[in-house]
C-alpha positions in Angstrom: 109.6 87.5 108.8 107.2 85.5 110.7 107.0 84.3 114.3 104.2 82.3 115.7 103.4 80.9 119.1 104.2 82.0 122.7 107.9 81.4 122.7 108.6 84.2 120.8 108.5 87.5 123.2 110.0 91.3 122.7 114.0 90.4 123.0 113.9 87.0 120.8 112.0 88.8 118.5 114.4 91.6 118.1 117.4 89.6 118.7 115.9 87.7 115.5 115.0 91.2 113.7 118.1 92.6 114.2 120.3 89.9 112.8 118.7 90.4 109.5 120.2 92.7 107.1 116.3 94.2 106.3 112.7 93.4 107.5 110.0 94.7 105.3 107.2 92.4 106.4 106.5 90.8 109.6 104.0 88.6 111.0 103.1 88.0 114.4 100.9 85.3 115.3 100.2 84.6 119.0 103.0 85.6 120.2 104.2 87.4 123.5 105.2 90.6 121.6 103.9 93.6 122.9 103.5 97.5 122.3 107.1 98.1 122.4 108.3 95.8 120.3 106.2 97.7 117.5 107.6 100.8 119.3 111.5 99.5 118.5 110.4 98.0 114.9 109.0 101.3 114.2 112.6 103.1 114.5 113.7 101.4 111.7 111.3 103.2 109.6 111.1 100.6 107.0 108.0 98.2 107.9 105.6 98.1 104.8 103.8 94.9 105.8 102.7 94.1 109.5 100.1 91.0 110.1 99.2 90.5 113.6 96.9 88.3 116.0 97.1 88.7 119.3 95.3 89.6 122.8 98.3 91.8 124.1 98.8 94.4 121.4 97.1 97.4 121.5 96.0 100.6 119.3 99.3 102.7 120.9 101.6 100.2 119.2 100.4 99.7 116.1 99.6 103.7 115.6 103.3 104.1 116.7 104.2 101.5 113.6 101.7 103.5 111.3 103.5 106.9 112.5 106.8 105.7 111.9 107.2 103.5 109.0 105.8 103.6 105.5 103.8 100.5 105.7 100.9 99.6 103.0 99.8 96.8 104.7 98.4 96.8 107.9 96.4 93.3 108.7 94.8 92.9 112.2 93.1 89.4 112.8 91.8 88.8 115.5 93.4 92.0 117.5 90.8 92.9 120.8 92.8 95.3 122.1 92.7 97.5 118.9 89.7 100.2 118.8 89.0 103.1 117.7 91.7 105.4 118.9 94.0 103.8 116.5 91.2 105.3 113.5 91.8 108.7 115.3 95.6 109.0 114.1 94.5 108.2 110.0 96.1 110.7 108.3 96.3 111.5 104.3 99.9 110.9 104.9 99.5 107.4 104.9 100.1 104.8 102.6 98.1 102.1 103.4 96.9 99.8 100.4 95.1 97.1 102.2 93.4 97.5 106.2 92.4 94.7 108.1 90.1 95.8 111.2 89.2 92.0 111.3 88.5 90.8 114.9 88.7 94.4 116.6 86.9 96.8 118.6 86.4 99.0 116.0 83.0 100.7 115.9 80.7 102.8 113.7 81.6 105.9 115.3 85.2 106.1 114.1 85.2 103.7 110.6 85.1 106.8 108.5 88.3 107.9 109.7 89.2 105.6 106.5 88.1 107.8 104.1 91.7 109.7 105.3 93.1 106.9 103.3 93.9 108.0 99.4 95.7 105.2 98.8 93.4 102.4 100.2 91.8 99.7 97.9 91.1 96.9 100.5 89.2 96.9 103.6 87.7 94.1 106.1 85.8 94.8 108.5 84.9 91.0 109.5 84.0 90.3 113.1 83.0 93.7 114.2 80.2 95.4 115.4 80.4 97.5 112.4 76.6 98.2 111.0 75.3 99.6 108.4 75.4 102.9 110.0 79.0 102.9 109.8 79.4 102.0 106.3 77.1 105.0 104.9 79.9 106.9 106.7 82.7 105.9 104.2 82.3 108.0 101.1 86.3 106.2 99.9 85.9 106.1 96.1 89.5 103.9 96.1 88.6 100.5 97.5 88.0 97.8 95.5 87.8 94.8 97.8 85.1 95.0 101.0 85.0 92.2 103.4 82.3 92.4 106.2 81.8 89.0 107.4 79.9 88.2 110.0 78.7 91.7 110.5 75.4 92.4 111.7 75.3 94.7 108.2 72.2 94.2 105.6 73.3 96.2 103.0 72.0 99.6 103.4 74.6 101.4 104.4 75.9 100.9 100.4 73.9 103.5 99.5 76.3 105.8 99.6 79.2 104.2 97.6 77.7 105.6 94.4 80.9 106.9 93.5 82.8 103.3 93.4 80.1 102.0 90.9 82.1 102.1 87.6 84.9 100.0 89.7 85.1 96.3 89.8 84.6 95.3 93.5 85.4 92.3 95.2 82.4 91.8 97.5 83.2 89.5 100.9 79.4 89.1 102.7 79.7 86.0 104.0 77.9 84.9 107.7 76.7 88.8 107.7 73.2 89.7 107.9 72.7 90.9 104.1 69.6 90.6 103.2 67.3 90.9 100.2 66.4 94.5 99.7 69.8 95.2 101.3 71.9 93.5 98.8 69.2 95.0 96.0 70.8 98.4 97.2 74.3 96.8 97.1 73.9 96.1 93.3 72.5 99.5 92.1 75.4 101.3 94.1 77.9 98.7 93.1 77.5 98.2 89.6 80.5 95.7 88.8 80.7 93.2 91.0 83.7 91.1 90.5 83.8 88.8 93.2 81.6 87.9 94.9 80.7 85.5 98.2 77.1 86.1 99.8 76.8 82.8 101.4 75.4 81.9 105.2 73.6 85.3 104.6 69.7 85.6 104.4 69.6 86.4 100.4 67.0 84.5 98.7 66.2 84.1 95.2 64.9 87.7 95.0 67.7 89.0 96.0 70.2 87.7 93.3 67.5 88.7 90.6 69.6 92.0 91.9 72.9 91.0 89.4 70.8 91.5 86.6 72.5 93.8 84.4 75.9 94.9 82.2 78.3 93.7 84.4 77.8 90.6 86.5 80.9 88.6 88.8 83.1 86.1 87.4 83.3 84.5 90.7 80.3 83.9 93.1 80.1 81.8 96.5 76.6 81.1 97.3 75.9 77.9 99.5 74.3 78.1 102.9 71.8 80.9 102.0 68.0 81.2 101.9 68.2 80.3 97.8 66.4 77.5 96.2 67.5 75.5 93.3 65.7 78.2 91.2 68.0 80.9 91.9 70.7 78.9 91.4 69.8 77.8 88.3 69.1 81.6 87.0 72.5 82.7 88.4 74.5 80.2 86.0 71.6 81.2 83.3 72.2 84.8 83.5 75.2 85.8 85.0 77.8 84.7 82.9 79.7 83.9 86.1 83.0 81.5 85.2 83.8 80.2 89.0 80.8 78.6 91.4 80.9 77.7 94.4 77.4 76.7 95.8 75.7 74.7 98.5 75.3 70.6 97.5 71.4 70.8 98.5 70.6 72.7 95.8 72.4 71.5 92.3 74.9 68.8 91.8 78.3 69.0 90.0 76.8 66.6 87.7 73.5 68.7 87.0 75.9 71.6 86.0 77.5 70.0 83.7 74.1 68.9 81.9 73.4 72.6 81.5 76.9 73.1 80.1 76.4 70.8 77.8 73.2 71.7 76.8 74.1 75.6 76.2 77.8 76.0 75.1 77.4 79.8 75.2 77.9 79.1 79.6 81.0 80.7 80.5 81.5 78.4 83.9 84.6 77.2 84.0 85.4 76.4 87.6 82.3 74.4 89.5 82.5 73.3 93.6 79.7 71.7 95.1 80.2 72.1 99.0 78.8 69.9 101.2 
């Protein structure tokens, strides 16, 4: 059930919630809910998906949801008022699939308060003053999708994900600070990566001579970065990646298709050129 824009406050919300025979999901975009609305949605005990954006909620409410109802989704974007007192009440108990920190106050200190998550197999930490600090503290060998966009993270921290490398991961850099020798570090922890966008970051073409190897993405997202049309050129070469999205500045749609056409054995199937 979703409800977006300041019209909707606590009492129309429940007034809504309650004529409905069950709510499983519910989205909450801007509105003037507040901490006890979650607090009275979490007596039902039968949340499993909440997606929230706003400036009035806070940690309390949303660890009251997590406390009281089985959810598996929890997506915060663009939630200031969450920190890191709601990592502090993580518990193995939980069942969270997918955690969106996105927009929050979390910080490296508490992130590895995830790692209390058995269940978990996405996490973003977008638009957070997450570092690479905090992600050597997550040692989770269950996620599968990692989004830290414009994160002031260069890839170090990856180091320590050893134990996700025979895992395909969905990889979600864009706008951070990833840089070359980071993302080199990325790839030898992270041996199959699936997805993949690294664009607005500071990789060049040394850095994407990182993907060489077994496994390589299907998908990769490359425009606004520090490559020339030489690395792009040895990604579709090398990679066998089947979906391309890269910058217009460095190879046109119709240059693609000459190499296509030229070696059959290219596995692209998808090509956007973005301005």
């Amino acid at each position: 059930m979703e409800f977006s824009g300041k019209r909707w406050d606590d009492d129309r919300i429940l007034n809504r919630i309650n004529s409905s025979k069950r709510v499983n999901s519910l989205e909450l975009f801007d509105t003037y809910a507040t901490d006890a609305l979650l607090r009275e949605v979490g007596r039902f005990g039968v949340l499993k998906s909440i997606h929230l954006t706003s400036d009035i909620i806070t940690s309390k409410g949303v660890s009251e949801l997590l406390e009281n109802c089985p959810l598996r989704s929890c997506l915060l974007e663009g939630v200031p008022l969450v920190d890191d007192t709601l990592l502090d009440n993580f518990h193995s108990n939980l069942e969270l699939r997918e955690l969106y920190l996105n927009g929050t106050m979390v910080s490296d200190k508490a992130i590895s308060k995830v790692n209390e998550l058995s269940n978990l197999i996405s996490l973003d930490i977008s638009n957070t003053g997450i570092s690479d600090v905090g992600i050597r503290t997550i040692s989770s060998d269950t996620i599968t999708t990692i989004s830290f966009e414009n994160c002031n993270i260069y890839g170090h921290g990856f180091e320590s994900w050893t134990r996700n490398k025979d895992k395909k991961i969905s990889f979600y850099a864009t706008g951070s600070m990833l840089s070359d020798d980071g993302f080199k570090i990325c790839c030898s922890s992270l041996k199959k990566m699936w997805n993949l966008n690294i664009d607005k970051c500071q990789l060049s073409d040394d850095g994407v001579l990182a993907l060489k190897g077994e496994d390589y993405p299907t998908s990769i997202r490359v425009n606004g970065n520090y490559l020339t049309r030489d690395g792009v050129v040895w990604l579709i070469k090398n990679t066998g990646v089947q979906s391309l999205r890269i910058d217009s500045g460095l190879l046109t749609e119709r240059e693609i298709k000459q190499f296509m056409k030229k070696d059959p054995d290219l596995d692209i199937k998808e090509v956007m050129v973005l301005d």
